[in-house]
C-alpha positions as CSV (number, residue, x, y, z in Angstrom):
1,X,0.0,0.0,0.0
2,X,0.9,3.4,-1.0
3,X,1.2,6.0,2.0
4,X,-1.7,8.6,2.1
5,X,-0.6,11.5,1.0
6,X,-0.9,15.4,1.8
7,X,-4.1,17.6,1.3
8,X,-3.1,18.8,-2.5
9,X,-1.2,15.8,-3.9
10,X,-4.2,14.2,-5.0
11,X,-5.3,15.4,-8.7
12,X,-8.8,15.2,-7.2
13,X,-8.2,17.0,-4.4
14,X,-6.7,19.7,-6.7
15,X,-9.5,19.8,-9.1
16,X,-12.2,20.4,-6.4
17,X,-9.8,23.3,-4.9
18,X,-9.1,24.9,-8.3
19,X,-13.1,24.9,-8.7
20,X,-13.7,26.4,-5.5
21,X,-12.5,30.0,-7.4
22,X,-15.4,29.7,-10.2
23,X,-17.9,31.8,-9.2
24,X,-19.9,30.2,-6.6
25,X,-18.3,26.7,-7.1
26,X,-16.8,27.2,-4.0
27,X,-19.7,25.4,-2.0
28,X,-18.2,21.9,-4.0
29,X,-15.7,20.9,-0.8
30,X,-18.5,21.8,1.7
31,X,-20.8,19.9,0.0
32,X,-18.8,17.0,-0.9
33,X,-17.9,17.2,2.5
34,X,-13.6,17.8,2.1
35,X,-12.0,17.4,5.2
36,X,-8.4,18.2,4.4
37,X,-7.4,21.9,5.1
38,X,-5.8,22.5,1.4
39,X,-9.2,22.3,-0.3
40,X,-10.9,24.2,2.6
41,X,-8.1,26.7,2.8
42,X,-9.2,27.0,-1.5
43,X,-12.7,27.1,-0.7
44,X,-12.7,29.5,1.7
45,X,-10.6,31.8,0.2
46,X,-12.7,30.8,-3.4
47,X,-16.2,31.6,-1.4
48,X,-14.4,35.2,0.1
49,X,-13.3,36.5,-3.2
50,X,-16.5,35.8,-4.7
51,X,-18.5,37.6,-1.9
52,X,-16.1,40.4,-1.5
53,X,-16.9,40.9,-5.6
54,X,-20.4,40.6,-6.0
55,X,-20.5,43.4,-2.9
56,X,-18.6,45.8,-4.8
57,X,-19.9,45.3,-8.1
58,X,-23.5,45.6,-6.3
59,X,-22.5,48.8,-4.5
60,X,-20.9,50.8,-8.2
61,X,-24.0,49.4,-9.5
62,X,-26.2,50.5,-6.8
63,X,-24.2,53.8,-6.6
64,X,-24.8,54.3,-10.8
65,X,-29.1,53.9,-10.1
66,X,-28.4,56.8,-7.1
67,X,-26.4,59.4,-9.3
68,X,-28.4,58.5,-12.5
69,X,-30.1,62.0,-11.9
70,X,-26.8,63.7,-12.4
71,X,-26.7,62.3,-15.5
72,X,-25.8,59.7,-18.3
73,X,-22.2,60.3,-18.0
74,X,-22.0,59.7,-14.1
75,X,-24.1,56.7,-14.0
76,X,-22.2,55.1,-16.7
77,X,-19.1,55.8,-15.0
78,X,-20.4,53.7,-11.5
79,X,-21.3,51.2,-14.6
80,X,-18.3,50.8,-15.5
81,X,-16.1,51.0,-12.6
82,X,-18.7,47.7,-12.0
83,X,-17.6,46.1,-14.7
84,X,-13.8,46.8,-13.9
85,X,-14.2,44.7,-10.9
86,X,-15.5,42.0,-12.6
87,X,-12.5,41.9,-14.9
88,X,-10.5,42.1,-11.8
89,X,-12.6,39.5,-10.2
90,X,-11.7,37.0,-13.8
91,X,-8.1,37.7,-13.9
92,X,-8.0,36.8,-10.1
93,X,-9.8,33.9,-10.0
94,X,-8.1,32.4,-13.3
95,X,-4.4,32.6,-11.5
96,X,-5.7,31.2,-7.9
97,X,-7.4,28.3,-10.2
98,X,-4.3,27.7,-11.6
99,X,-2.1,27.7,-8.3
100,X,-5.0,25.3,-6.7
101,X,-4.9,23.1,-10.0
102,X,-0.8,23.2,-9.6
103,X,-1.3,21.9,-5.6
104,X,-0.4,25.0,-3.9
105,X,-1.8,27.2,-0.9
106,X,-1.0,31.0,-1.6
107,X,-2.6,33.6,0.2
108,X,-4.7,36.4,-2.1
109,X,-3.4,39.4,0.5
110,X,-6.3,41.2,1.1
111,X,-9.0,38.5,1.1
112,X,-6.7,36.7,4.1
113,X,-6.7,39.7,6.3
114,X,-10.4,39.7,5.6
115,X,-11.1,36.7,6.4
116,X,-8.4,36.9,9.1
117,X,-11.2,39.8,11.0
118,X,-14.2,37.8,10.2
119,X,-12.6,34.4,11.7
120,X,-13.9,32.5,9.1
């Protein structure tokens, strides 16, 4: 018999922590019940980036419907600073899916010390 190995060795260990960044894929370790911390360190981090996203994008967005009567201009602008996230949000998520997929735990600076305060 083979020994067991390390949380992140395991192609299928690394698939379900690479997923864990694709939107809200993240819920696929809790729900398949992952016990080892390198898929939960992935999902957690996977689940925080998400949420941290979708509240700024809704808050530019929500921000663009409460200057609309300013104008065109100003709303679009909120719009778009939306839609800058979300390119942020892509870029982000492709290279943590890519470490994960590789079997490695790095941190994503800001969403640690987030989640670092909220004790999750």
């Amino acid at each position: 018999m083979s020994p067991k190995k390390k949380g992140g060795e395991e192609k299928e260990d690394r698939l379900i922590a690479a997923l864990s960044y694709i939107f809200i894929l993240g819920l696929i370790p809790y729900i398949a019940e992952k016990k080892d911390e390198f898929t939960r360190f992935h999902m957690r981090q996977g689940l925080a980036l998400f949420v941290i996203w979708f509240i700024v994008f809704l808050g530019f967005y929500l921000l663009s419907f409460i200057f609309s009567p300013l104008g065109e201009g100003v709303s679009n602008f909120f719009k778009l600073l939306g839609n800058l996230t979300l390119l942020v949000y892509v870029i982000l998520m492709v290279i943590w899916f890519y470490y994960a997929w590789q079997g490695q735990k790095r941190e994503i600076g800001f969403v640690t010390k987030i989640l670092k305060r909220v004790r999750v």
